[in-house]
N, C-alpha and C positions, 0 to 999 in steps of 0.2 A: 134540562137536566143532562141529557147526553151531549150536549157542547160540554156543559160543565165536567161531566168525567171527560170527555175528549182532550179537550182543551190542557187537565189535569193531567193526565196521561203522557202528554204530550213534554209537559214540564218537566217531568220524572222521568220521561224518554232524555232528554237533554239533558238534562244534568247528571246523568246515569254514563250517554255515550261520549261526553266531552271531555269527563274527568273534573267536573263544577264541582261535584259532593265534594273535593277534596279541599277545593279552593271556599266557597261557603261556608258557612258556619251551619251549624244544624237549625239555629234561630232563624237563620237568612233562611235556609231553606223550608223550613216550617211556614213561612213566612208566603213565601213563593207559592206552595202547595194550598195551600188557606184561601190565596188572593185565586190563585186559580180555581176552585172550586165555587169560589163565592163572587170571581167578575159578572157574572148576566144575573146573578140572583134576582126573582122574579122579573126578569125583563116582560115586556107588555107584546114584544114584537116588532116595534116602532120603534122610529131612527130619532135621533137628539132634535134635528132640523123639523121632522113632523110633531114629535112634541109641542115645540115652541110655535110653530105657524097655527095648528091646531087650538092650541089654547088648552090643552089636559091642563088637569091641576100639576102634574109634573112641568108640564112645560112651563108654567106657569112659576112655579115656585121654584124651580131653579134655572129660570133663563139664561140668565147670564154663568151660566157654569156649564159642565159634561153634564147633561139632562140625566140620563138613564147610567148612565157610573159614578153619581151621585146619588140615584136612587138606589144603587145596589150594593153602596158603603153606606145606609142607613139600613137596608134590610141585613145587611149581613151583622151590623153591631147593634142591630136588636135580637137577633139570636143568640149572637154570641152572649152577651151579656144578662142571658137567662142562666142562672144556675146549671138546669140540667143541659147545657149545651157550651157553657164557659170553657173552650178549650185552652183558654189565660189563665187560670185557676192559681199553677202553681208560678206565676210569674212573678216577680217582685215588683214594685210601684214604677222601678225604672224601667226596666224591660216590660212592662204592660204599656206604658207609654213609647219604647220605643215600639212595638209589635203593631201597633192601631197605627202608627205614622208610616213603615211600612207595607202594611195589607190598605191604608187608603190609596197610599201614591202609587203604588202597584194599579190597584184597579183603576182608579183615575188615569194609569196610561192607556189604559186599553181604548179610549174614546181616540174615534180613528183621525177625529179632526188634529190632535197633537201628532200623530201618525208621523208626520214629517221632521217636525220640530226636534222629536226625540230621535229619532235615524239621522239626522243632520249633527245631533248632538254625540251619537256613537262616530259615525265618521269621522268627526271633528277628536274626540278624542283616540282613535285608531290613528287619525292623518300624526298626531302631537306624539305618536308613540308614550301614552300617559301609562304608568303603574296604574291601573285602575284596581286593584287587589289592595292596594295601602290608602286609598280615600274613598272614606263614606259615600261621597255625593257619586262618584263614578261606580263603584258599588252598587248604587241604588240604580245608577243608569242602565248596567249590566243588565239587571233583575228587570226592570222593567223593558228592555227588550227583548227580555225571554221570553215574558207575559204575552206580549206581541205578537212573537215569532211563535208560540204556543196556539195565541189567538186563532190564529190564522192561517193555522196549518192543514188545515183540512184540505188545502188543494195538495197537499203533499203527500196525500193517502193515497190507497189504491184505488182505481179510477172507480170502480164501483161506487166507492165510498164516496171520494169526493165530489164523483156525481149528483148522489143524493143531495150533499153539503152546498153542492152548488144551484139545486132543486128548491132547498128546504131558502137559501138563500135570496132567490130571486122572485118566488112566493112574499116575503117579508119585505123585499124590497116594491114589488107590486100593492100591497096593503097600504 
């Protein structure tokens, strides 16, 4: 839970000191704030790779996928899709389907094994000098490098902190 506000925090630090709110839509950024809050939703502790060697029923049932950020776009749209927790409520049919195709793709970046793929794909569109502001797909690329750069910010804290982060870190990576 304190990654998750971390992490959250982090997001809304960014888009706060970069000037993004302006560039984003309030959707996009709702969007952003959601996935962040809700990427490690119940994580177990355990990395994708020991899932799957392990044989969990997670590892199991979604092998061939992001193990535990596809556990965590199931847990989160079984909440969300409780009444007293629907924060899509007042959305329309289109914008509830775009919102769930955002807050998946989102958390599904966070699995570190794409880690490269998508930075390869930001550089690649920085190297082309792309308007990435006027197309959806670079858009979304945006957002999920923030999720990233959010992720993973703890080492960018104050050393105290990221101390910890790097404690609480290497604990999960021994497990």
């Amino acid at each position: 839970w304190i990654h998750a506000i971390d992490v959250t925090q982090f997001m809304a630090y960014q888009l706060h000191t970069t000037g993004l709110l302006n560039t984003f839509t309030k959707f996009e950024i709702f969007a952003m704030l959601v996935a962040s809050i809700c990427h490690d939703a119940n994580h177990d502790g355990f990395t994708n790779q020991y899932n799957v060697k392990a044989q969990t029923p997670l590892g199991i049932l979604f092998r061939n996928q992001s193990v535990m950020e596809t556990h965590h776009c199931t847990v989160m749209i079984n909440i969300m899709t409780r009444d007293e927790a629907n924060l899509m409520h007042s959305l329309d049919e289109n914008q509830s389907t775009k919102m769930w195709y955002l807050l998946i793709n989102l958390i599904l970046s966070t699995d570190m094994a794409k880690h490269f793929i998508i930075v390869d794909q930001g550089n690649k569109m920085v190297d082309e000098k792309r308007k990435w502001q006027k197309d959806d797909k670079d858009r979304l690329l945006v957002m999920e490098l923030l999720i990233k750069a959010a992720d993973i910010s703890n080492v960018s804290r104050r050393f105290e902190i990221a101390d910890r982060w790097a404690s609480d870190l290497c604990e999960e990576f021994f497990r």
